[in-house]
C-alpha positions, 0 to 999 in steps of 0.5 A: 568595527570589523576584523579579519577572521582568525583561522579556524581551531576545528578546520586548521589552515581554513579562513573564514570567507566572511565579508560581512561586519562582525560585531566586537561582542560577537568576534570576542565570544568567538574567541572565546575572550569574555565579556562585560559591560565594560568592554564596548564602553572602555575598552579595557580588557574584560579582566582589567575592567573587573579588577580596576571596578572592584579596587575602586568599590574597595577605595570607595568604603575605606577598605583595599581588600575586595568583596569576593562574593560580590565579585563573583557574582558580577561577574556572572551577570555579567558573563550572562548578560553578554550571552545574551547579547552573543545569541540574537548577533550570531543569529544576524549572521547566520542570516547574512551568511544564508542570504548569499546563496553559498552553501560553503560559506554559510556552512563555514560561518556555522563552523566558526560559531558552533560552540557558542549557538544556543537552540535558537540558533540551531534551528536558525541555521538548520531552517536556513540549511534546509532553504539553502540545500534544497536543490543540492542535498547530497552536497550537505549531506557530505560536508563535513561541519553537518556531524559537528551541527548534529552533536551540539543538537544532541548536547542542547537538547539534552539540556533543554528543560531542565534549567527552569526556562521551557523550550521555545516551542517553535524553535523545536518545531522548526529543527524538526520540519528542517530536518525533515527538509533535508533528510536528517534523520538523528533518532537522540536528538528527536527522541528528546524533542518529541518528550519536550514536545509533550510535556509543552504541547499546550503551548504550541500555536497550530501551525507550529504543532503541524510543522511538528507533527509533519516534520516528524511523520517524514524523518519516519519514513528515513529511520522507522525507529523515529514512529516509535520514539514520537508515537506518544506525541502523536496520542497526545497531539490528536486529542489536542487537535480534535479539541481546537479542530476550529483553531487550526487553518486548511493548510494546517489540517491538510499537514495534519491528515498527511502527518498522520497518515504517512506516520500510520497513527491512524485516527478514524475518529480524528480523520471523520472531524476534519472531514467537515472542517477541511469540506467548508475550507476548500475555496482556499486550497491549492490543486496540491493541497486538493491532492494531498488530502485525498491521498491521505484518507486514501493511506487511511482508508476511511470514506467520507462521501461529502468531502471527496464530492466536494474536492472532485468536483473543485478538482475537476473546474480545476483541472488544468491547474494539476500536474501529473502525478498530482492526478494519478494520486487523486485517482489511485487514493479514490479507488483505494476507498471505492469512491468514483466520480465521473466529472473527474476521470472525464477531466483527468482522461482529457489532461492525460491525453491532450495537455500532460505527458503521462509516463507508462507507469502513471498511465498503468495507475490511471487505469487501474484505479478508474477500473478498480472503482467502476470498471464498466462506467461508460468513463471507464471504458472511455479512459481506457480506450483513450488511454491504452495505446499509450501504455501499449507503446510504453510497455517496456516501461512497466514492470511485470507486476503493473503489466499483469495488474493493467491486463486484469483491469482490462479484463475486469472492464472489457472481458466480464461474462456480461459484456462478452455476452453483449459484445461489449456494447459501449455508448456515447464516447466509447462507440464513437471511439469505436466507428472512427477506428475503422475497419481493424476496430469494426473487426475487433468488436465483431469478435468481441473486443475493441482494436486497442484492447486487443493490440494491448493483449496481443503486446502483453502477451508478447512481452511475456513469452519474450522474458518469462523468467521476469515475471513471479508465479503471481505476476504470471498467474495473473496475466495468464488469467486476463489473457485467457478471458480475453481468449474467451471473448474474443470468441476462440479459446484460451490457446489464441492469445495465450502463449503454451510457453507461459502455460508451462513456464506457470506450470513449473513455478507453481511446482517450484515455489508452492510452500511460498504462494499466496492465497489469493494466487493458490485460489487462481491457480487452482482455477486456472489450470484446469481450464488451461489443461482443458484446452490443450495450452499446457500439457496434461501432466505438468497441469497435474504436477502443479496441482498435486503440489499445491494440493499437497502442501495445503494438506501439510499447512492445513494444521497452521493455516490461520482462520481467516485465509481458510474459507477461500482456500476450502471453497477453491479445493472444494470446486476443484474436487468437484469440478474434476469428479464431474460433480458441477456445482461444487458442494458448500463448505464452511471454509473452517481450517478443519475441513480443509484436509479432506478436501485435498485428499478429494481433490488429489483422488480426482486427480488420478481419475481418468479423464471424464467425458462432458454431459449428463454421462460424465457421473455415471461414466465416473462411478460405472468405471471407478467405483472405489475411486469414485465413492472414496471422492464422494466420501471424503467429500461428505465427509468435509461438507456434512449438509451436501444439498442437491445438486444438478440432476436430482430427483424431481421433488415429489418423485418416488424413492428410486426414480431416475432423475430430472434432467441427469446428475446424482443427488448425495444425501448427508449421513453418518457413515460411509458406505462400500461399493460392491463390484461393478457387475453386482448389480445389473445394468440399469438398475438405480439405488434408492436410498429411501428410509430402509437404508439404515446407516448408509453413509450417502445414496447417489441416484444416476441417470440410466443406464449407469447404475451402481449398488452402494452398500452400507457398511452395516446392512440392516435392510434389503430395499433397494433394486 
């Protein structure tokens, strides 16, 4: 029968609240009394029932002396046989204490049978604790029994595997998918889990395995130090799973592509033979399942085709069963791997607007993944134009990264050189859109963008120059750069939406942090503010000041600079160089770490010339004026980029050594060596140099278009044909 609790040892002055039946064997192992098989049956004492068994063995063979051997051993069986027993009843009452719903009571019941559990019985109580604690985490985070439940985890698992019985696989797939439930990240206990996990892992059945592997990938994200400790079970985990692909259900497979994805085992090879197994299972999957899936191989980056098809298209006669955020990650994760269907976005646009309630950030990650993929589909356009007033309202829900990375995206969609060409002529539903805006649409398209853009642009702006110093240097650069093509095809310049504030603002941080910036931002600024200063939106020697810096920390890196990121760093200083000698195309360059010192030293000369006129004059205007400085450009130039082609302007093919080029512009010839200029009236006015073949050793010959003409002299003079 029952019994009233006895205060707890642990938590003294605590009662135990159960109202529950407590077994006899299971209240005697709580008090820690013993038991044999004699108890339930006599109701003698456990000593008592041992010493009256072993005088009557004694009477029985006509000796009083007792075995003690014997004795001992019986009494062993018998200490094994009542754990035994103890084990299955504790569980039955972490069960019952679970199914009251209160987490107190359970979490008492825990306390008062915590030295007796075994493994099975953990994982038992943290399965019930993770259903238990699923609305309230905090409150079981604080309880104070949680430290003693983790403890006896650490003490069992240690033990675990090495009296001769295995583990109980799922067992140890259930601890660690509670504890991934509730947060409970203990790296011992789960280093020692993982090495069981490994040496059983045959024996694992495919839902146990994935529970495993998902419960494992999660704790990864509480404590990093847990990738490191199951990184093995994963290596071995996936050549187990790729051999019995076809033992393992949807749901299975979705966990598995999750595990592995969250945990960065990425397994390209894995990830390609679940495609076909999870493509032929789909009728079966959930919307969130659907979701999942996607955004895994999105983590993964690996593309497969036929598999996206087929969950966008269920997706999409599906898509009223999504929620939200289910959507955006469907979204973002097919952009991450290019892949663009136009069923989808359709539906998720119309979701998004008629039937869920986006916030600003998730409408942000809409329309930065559908313009990412295909940024001027008819779908695109449409979803933006749906969309945009939203994010225009909500934009103070946005941080300043996503209002710099929307303004691009928009930009990328409605500021393209194409469709600024063609005023953005959109079909279908977007001009449909555009006729129902009225009179502030029809004037937004006139000058080239639609109202809803424009209003977005105008707000961005706005909320720019209200808080600059919320923006970082590339947040800045960024926004600045969709503003300015956003100027552009508007049909004005620059200075109409972008604000001079910012331009100066962009200015000084580049000054500021220019030995922290990115390549990706360094290459958008050495674009932009030449432009900027072109138009008067940022003052002329601040645009310098901020160039000069960039410049001159490139030169001080150029040594340290990795391979990979030199080639866009050389091609942006070379067309910077270019762009301010007045020399349009930019020379080619191999983008090698080598050349990229020369190219800044160019670059920084042509940043003290005077300011160049437009036009086929701008070259000869250059070289008439500044002759030292401007062979020094041309120098370091060629001296970078040793295969200088033609470039606009040069000499109609065929043409005499000497005659005056096609069309205005110079022609640099590759050579060894450099030449020197002569003073500027050493040579009369309209004359032209012609390099020719007499002209041995010359480092470059530059043919201008009259009347601007200039000698360059070898700096070994062999020959006297030239004019």
């Amino acid at each position: 029968g029952s019994s009233a609790p006895r205060p707890l040892a642990p938590r003294p002055g605590r009662q135990l609240p159960l109202s529950l039946a407590e077994p006899p064997e299971l209240r005697s192992a709580r008090l820690g009394l013993g038991l044999c098989r004699g108890e339930a049956r006599t109701g003698i004492p456990p000593a008592a029932g041992m010493t009256h068994a072993v005088e009557a063995h004694g009477e029985a063979h006509g000796g009083g002396r007792p075995a003690p051997r014997r004795v001992d051993r019986a009494q062993a069986r018998a200490r094994q046989a009542a754990r035994r027993r103890t084990f299955p009843l504790i569980n039955s009452q972490i069960i019952a204490a679970a199914e009251t719903g209160d987490l107190d009571l359970f979490m008492c019941t825990v306390e008062a049978y915590l030295a007796q559990m075994n493994l099975v019985n953990v994982s038992t109580t943290l399965h019930r604790l993770a259903r238990l604690a699923s609305t309230d985490a905090q409150a079981l985070h604080d309880h104070p029994v949680l430290a003693d439940l983790v403890d006896r985890l650490r003490a069992l698992s240690q033990q675990a595997g090495t009296g001769g019985a295995p583990p109980q696989c799922q067992a140890l797939s259930n601890i660690v998918w509670s504890m991934a439930t509730v947060q409970l990240a203990d790296e011992p206990s789960l280093r020692r889990i993982s090495e069981l996990s490994c040496s059983h892992l045959s024996e694992f059945k495919p839902f146990e395995l994935s529970s495993l592997l998902w419960g494992l990938a999660k704790l990864g994200e509480v404590d990093p130090s847990i990738q490191g400790c199951s990184e093995a079970l994963f290596r071995q985990a996936s050549q187990r799973v790729a051999d019995h692909i076809g033992q393992f259900s949807f749901r299975c497979l979705v966990m598995l592509s999750w595990a592995f994805a969250l945990s960065r085992q990425h397994d390209v090879a894995l990830f390609r033979n679940m495609a076909p197994h999870l493509s032929s299972l789909l009728h079966t999957a959930s919307s969130h399942e659907l979701s999942t899936v996607v955004l895994s191989y999105g983590l993964v980056g690996v593309r497969q085709d036929k598999l996206f098809s087929d969950v966008a298209q269920k997706a999409a006669s599906r898509i009223n069963d999504f929620k939200a955020q289910e959507l955006v990650d469907m979204l973002t994760s097919f952009a991450r791997n290019s892949f663009f269907h136009k069923g989808f976005l359709e539906g998720a646009t119309l979701s998004a607007t008629q039937r869920l309630e986006l916030s600003a950030p998730q409408l942000c990650a809409v329309l930065c993944a559908a313009s990412q993929a295909r940024p001027r589909h008819q779908a695109t356009l449409a979803a933006m134009l749906a969309l945009l007033p939203q994010c225009t309202t909500g934009l103070d829900e946005l941080s300043s990264d996503e209002i710099a990375s929307l303004a691009f995206c928009v930009a990328s969609s409605f500021c393209s050189p194409a469709h600024a060409a063609s005023g953005v002529a959109v079909a279908g539903a977007v001009a449909e859109q555009l006729a129902a805006g009225g009179e502030a649409a029809a004037a937004a398209a006139a000058v080239g963008l639609p109202a809803e853009v424009l209003s977005f642009f105008e707000a961005a702006a706005a909320s720019a120059a209200a808080a600059p110093a919320d923006f970082d240097l590339s947040a800045l650069a960024v926004l600045l750069a969709a503003l300015a093509a956003a100027s552009e095809t508007s049909g004005g310049c620059s200075a109409r939406l972008v604000p001079p504030g910012l331009c100066a603002e962009l200015a000084h941080e580049a000054v500021r942090r220019a030995q922290s910036v990115e390549v990706s931002t360094f290459c958008l600024l050495l674009r932009m503010l030449p432009a900027l200063r072109a138009d008067d939106v940022v003052d002329a020697g601040a645009a310098c000041d901020a160039l000069r810096a960039l410049l001159n920390e490139a030169l001080r890196g150029a040594d340290a600079l990795p391979a990979l990121q030199a080639p866009p760093i050389c091609r942006a200083v070379a067309a910077l160089a270019a762009r301010l000698s007045g020399l349009a195309p930019p020379p080619p360059t191999r983008g090698s770490p080598s050349e990229l010192p020369e190219l800044c030293r160019a670059a920084l000369l042509a940043l003290d010339l005077p300011p160049l006129p437009s036009g086929r004059e701008a070259r000869g205007e250059l070289l008439e004026h500044c002759p030292v400085g401007a062979t020094a450009l041309l120098a370091g130039l060629q001296r970078a980029t040793p295969l200088v082609g033609p470039l606009a302007g040069a000499p109609a093919a065929g043409a005499a050594p000497g005659a005056p080029p096609a069309g205005g512009g110079a022609e640099v010839v590759a050579g060894a060596q450099v030449g020197m200029p002569l003073a500027p009236g050493a040579v009369p006015k309209r004359s032209l140099v012609a390099g020719g073949g007499g002209l041995v050793g010359a480092g470059f010959r530059v043919v201008l278009p009259e009347p601007y003409a200039v000698g360059l002299v070898p700096s070994t003079v062999v020959t006297s044909h030239f004019s």
